[in-house]
C-alpha positions as CSV (number, residue, x, y, z in Angstrom):
1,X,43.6,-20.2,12.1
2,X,40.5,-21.8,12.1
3,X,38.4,-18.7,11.7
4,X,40.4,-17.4,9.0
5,X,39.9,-20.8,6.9
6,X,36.1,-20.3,7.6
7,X,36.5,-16.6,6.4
8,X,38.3,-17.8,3.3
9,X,35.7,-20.0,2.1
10,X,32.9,-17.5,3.2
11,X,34.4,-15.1,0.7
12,X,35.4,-17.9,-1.8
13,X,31.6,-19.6,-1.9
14,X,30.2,-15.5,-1.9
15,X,32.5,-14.6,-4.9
16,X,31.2,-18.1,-6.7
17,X,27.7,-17.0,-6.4
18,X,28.0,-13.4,-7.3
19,X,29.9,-14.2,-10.4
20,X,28.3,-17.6,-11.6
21,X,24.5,-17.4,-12.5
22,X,21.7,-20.0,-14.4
23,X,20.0,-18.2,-16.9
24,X,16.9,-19.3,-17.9
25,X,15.3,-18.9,-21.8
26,X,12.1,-19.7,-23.2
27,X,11.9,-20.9,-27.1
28,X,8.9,-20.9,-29.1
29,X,10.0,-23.1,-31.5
30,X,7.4,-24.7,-33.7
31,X,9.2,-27.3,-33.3
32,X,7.8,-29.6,-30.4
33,X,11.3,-31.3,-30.0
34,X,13.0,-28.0,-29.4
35,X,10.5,-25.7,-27.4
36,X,10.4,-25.7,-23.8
37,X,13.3,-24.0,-20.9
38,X,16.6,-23.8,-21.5
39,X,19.1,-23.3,-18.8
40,X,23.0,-21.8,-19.3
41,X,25.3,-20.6,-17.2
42,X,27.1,-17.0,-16.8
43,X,30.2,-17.3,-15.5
44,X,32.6,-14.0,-15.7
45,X,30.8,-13.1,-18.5
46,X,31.0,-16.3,-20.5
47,X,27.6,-18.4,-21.5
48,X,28.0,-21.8,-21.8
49,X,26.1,-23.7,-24.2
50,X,21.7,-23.6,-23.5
51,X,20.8,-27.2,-22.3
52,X,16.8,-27.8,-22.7
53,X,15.4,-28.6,-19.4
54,X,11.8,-28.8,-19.8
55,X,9.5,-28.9,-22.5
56,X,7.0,-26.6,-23.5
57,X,4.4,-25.7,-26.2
58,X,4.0,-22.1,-27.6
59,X,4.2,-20.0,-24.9
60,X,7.4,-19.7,-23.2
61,X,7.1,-16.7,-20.8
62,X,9.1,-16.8,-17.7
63,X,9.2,-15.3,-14.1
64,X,11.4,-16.2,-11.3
65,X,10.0,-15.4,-7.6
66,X,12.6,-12.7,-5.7
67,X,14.3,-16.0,-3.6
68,X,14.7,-17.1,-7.3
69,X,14.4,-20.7,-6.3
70,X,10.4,-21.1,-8.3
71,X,10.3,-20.4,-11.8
72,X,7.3,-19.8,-13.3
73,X,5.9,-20.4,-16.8
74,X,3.0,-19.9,-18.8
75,X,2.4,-22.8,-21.7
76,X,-0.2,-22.7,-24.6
77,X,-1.6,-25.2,-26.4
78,X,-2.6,-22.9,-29.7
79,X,-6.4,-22.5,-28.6
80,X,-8.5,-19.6,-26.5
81,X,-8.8,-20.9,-22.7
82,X,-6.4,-23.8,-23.1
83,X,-3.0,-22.8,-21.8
84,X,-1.7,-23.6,-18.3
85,X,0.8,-22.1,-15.9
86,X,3.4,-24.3,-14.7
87,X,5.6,-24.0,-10.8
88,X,8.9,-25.6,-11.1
89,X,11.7,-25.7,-8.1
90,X,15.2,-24.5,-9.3
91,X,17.5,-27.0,-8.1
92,X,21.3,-26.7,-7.6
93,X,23.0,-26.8,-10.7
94,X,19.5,-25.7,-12.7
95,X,17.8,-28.5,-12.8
96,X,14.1,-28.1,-13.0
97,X,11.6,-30.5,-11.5
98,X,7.5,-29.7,-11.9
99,X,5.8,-28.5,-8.8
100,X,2.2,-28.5,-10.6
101,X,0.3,-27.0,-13.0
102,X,-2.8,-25.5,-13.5
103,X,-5.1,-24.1,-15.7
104,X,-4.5,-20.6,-16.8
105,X,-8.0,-20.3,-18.3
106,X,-6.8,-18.3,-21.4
107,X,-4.7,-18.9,-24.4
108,X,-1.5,-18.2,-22.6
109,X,0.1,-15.4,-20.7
110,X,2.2,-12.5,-22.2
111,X,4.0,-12.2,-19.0
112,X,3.8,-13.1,-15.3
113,X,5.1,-11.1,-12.0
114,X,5.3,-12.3,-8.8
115,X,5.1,-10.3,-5.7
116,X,8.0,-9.7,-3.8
117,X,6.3,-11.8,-0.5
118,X,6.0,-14.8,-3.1
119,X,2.1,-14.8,-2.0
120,X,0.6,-14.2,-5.6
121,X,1.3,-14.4,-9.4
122,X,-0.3,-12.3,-12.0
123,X,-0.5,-12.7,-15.3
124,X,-1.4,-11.0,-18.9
125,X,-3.4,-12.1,-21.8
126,X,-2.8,-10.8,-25.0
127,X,-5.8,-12.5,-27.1
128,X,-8.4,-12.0,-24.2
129,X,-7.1,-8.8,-22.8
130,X,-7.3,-10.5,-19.1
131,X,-5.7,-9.9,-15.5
132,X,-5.2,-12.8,-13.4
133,X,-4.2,-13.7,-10.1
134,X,-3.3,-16.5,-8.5
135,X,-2.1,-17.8,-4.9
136,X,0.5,-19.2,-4.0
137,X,1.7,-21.3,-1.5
138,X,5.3,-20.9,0.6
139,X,7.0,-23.3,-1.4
140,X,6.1,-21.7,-4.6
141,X,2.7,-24.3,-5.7
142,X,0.3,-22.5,-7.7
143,X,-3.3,-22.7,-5.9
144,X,-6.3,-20.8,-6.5
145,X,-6.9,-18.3,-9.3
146,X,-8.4,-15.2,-6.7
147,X,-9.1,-12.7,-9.1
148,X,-10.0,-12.2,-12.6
149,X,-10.6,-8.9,-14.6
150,X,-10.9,-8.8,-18.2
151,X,-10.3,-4.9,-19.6
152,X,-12.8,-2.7,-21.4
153,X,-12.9,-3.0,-25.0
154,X,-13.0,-0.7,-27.9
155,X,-13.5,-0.3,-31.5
156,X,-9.8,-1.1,-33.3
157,X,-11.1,-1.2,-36.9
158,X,-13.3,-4.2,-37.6
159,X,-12.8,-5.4,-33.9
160,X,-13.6,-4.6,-30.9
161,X,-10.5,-5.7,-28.5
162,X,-8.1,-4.9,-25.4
163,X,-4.5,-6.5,-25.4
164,X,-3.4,-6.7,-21.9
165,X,0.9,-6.8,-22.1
166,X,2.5,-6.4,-18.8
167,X,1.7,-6.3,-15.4
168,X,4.6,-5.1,-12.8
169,X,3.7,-5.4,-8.7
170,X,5.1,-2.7,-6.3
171,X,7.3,-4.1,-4.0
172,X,4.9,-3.8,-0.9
173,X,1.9,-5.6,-3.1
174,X,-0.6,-2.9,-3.1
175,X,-1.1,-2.3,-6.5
176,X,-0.3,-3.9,-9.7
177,X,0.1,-1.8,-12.8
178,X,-0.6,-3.3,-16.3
179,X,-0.4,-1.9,-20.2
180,X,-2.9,-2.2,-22.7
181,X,-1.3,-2.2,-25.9
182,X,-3.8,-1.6,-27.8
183,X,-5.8,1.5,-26.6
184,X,-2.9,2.9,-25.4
185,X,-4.6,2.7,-21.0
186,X,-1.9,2.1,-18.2
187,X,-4.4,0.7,-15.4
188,X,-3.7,0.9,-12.0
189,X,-5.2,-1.8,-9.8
190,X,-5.2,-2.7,-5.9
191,X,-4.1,-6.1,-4.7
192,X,-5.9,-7.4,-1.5
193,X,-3.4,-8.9,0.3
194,X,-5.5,-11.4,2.1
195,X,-8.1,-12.1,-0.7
196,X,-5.7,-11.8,-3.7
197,X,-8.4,-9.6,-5.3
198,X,-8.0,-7.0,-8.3
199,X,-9.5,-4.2,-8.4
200,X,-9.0,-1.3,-10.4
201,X,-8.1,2.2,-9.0
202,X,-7.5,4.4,-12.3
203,X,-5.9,4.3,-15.6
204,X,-4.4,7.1,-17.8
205,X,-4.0,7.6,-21.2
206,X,-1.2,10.1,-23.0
207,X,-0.3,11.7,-26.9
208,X,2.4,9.9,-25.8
209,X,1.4,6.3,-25.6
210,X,1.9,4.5,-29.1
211,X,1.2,0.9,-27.9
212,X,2.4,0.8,-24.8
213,X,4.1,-2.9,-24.2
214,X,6.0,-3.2,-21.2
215,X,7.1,-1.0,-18.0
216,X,9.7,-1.4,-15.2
217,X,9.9,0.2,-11.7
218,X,13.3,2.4,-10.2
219,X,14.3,0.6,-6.9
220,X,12.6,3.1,-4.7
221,X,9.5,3.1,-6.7
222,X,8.9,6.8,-7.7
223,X,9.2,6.6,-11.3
224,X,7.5,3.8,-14.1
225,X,9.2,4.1,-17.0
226,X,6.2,2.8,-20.1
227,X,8.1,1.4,-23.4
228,X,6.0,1.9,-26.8
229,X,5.9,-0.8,-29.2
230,X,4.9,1.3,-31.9
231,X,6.2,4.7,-31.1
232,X,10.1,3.5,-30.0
233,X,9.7,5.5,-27.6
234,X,9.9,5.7,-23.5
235,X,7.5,7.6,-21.4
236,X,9.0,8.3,-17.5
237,X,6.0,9.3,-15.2
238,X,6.6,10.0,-11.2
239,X,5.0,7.6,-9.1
240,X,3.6,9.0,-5.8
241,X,3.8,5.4,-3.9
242,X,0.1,5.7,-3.8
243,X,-0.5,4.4,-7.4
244,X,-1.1,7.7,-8.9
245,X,1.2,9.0,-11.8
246,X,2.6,12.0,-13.0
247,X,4.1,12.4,-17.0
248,X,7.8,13.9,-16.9
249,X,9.4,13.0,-20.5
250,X,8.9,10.9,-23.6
251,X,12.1,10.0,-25.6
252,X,12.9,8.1,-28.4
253,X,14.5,5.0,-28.4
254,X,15.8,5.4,-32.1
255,X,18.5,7.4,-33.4
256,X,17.3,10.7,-35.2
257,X,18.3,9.9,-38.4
258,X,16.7,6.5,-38.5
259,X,14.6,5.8,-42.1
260,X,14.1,2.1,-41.7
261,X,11.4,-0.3,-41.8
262,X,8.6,0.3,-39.0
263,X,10.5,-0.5,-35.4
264,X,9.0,-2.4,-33.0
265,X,10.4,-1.8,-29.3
266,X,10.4,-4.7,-27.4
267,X,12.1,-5.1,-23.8
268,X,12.9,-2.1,-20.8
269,X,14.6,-2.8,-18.1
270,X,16.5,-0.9,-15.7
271,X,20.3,-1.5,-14.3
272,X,20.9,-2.2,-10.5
273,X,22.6,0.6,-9.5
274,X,19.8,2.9,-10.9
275,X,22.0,5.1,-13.2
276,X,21.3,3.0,-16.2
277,X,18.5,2.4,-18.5
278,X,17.8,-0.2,-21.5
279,X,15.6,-1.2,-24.2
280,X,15.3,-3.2,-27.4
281,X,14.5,-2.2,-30.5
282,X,13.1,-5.1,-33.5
283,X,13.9,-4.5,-36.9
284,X,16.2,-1.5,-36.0
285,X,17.3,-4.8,-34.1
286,X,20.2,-2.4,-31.2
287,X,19.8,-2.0,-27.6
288,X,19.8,1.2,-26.7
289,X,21.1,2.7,-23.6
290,X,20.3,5.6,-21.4
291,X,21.7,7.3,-18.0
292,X,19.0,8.2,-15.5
293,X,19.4,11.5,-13.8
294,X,18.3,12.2,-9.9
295,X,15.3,12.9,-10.8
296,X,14.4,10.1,-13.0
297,X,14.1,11.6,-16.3
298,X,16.8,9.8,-19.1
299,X,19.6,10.9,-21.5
300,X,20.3,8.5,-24.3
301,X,23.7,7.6,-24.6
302,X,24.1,4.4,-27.0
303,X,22.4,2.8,-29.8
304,X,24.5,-0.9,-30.1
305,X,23.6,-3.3,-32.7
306,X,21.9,-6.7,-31.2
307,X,24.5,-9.0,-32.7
308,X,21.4,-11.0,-35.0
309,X,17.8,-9.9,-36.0
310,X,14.4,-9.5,-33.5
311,X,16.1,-8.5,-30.0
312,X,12.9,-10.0,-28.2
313,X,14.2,-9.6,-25.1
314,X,17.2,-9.2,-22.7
315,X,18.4,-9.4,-18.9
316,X,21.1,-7.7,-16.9
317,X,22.7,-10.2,-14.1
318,X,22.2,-9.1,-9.9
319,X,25.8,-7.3,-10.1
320,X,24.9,-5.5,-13.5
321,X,28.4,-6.5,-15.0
322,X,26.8,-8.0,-18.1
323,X,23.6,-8.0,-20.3
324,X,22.7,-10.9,-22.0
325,X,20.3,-10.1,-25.1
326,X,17.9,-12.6,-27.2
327,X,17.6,-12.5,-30.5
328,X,14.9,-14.4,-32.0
329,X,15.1,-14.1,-36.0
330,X,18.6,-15.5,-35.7
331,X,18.5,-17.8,-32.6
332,X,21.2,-16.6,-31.0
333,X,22.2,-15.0,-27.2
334,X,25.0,-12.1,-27.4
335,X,26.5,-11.1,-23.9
336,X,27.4,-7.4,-23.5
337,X,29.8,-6.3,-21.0
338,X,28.4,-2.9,-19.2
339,X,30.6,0.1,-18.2
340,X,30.0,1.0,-14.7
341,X,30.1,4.6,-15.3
342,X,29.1,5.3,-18.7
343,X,26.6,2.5,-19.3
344,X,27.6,2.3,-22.4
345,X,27.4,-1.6,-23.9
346,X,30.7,-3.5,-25.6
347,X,30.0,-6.6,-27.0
348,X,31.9,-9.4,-26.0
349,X,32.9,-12.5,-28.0
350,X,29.9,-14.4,-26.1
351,X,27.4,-16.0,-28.5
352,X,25.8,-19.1,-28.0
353,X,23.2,-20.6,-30.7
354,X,19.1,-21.3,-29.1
355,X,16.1,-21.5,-31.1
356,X,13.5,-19.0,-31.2
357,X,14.4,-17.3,-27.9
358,X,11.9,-14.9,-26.2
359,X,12.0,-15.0,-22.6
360,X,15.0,-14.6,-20.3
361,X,15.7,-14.8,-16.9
362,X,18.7,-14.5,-14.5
């Protein structure tokens, strides 16, 4: 009897955690009173109203380690070499409290990853084009910066500039790849485990790179998958685990008969299971979704309207039941229920109001 009570509550406290999760959202708002970390739960699909949890100036970009008990962020405070990065412990409940901070040494960071042994963050700068990397300890402080590499520059009319975007680690830490937006360069680099030190292996370029801004890995690591900004578009490469890469398809991320404004795609991600793929498109302001075939290459599948204006970003939760998008224009979060075979997105009655949303994490 006594082993079946202890089984009950096993299963009881495992189905709690699988279907209630703290999401955590960055706002922008230029308004100091309102900026900083929000936290909301998802609970069978339902959000419940954002609570502000920490403050922040402009910045807002957010990265959970893979224990998901450290979340990092990266604040600015509106000047070149002024913005810091910031630990914070996820408590029960998702409560924040600081671990430390310390300077980022650049205006802030355009994202942050955080390799899968929680040993070292790296993050992106926009404005100075710069790769950083920095230790950390077991319990998720942020220690020494080990590694600093700012990309070459070219000649982008008036200016001569690099835009470092994103930066993704492969799961066994070897090598850190990271978009340059604005000459169109996917760079891979080498992480040193012991020494935290960058150093760059290669970089390609493609006709098919129009501002590359973000990238996401399949689970077993042999494709990248490169959204464009500029081109709405996706470019799938195969990834030989050694850091070399191999183009297989570029596809649109617009319908075909789309005549509007200029898009802007925003966010990829890719859904647990591996059959699914998404991304964001601003001012066409839908998600799109995609099915991913055995051999990595995509088939699109659904353009769905973002429920408000500037999808910035979006995240799927750990059983892939749900996506939960941001809309920044409108200040608003839309939940989306996912079907498991199709992929296909219906939008549920889910909407909670935050201002200026741009990061998410679940």
């Amino acid at each position: 009897m006594n082993v079946f009570y202890f089984l009950v509550l096993f299963l009881a406290f495992g189905w709690a955690t699988a279907t209630d999760s703290y999401l955590f959202i960055g706002s922008r708002s230029s308004d100091s009173e309102l900026a900083g970390i929000y936290s909301a739960k998802l609970s069978d699909g339902q959000l419940t109203t954002p609570s502000r949890e920490f403050p922040l100036k402009y910045g807002a970009t957010l990265e959970l380690n893979h224990r998901r008990d450290v979340l990092y962020a990266s604040e600015s405070a509106g000047a070149k070499n002024t913005g810091m990065v910031i630990a914070l412990k996820v408590l029960p409940g998702g409560d924040l409290v600081e671990i430390n901070r310390v300077d980022s040494g650049v205006d802030h960071f355009c994202s942050l990853a955080v390799s899968k042994d929680g040993r070292y963050l790296i993050g992106t700068s926009f404005g100075l084009g710069v790769v950083s990397c920095f230790r950390l300890a077991e319990d998720g402080e942020i220690q020494n910066e080990t590694s600093r590499i700012t990309l070459p520059r070219f000649p982008k009319g008036n200016k001569v500039l690099a835009r470092a975007h994103d930066a993704e680690i492969t799961d066994d830490g070897r090598f850190v790849f990271v978009t340059d937006i604005a000459n169109n360069r996917l760079y891979t680099f080498t992480l040193d485990s012991r020494s935290g030190l960058l150093e760059q292996k290669s970089f390609i370029t493609s006709d098919s790179f129009e501002g590359p801004r973000h990238l996401i890995l399949n689970k077993d690591e042999t494709c990248v998958y490169i959204l464009n900004q500029k081109g709405s578009s996706i470019v799938v490469f195969g990834h030989d685990g050694e850091g070399s890469l191999v183009e297989r398809q570029s596809i649109s991320t617009l319908p075909s008969d789309y005549e509007g404004k200029q898009n802007h795609s925003a966010e990829i991600l890719i859904h647990p299971s591996q059959k699914f793929l998404y991304a964001s498109n601003r001012n066409h302001d839908h998600f799109s979704s995609f099915q991913v075939s055995e051999t990595g290459t995509l088939t699109k599948v659904q353009s769905i309207g973002s429920g408000g204006e500037s999808p910035w970003s979006f995240v799927l939760n750990q059983s892939g039941s749900h996506l939960i998008g941001s809309n920044l224009k409108t200040s608003n979060l839309i939940v989306f229920e996912i079907d498991q075979k199709t992929g296909v997105l219906t939008r549920t009655q889910s909407e909670v109001e935050i201002p200026e949303p741009v990061s998410l994490v679940l």
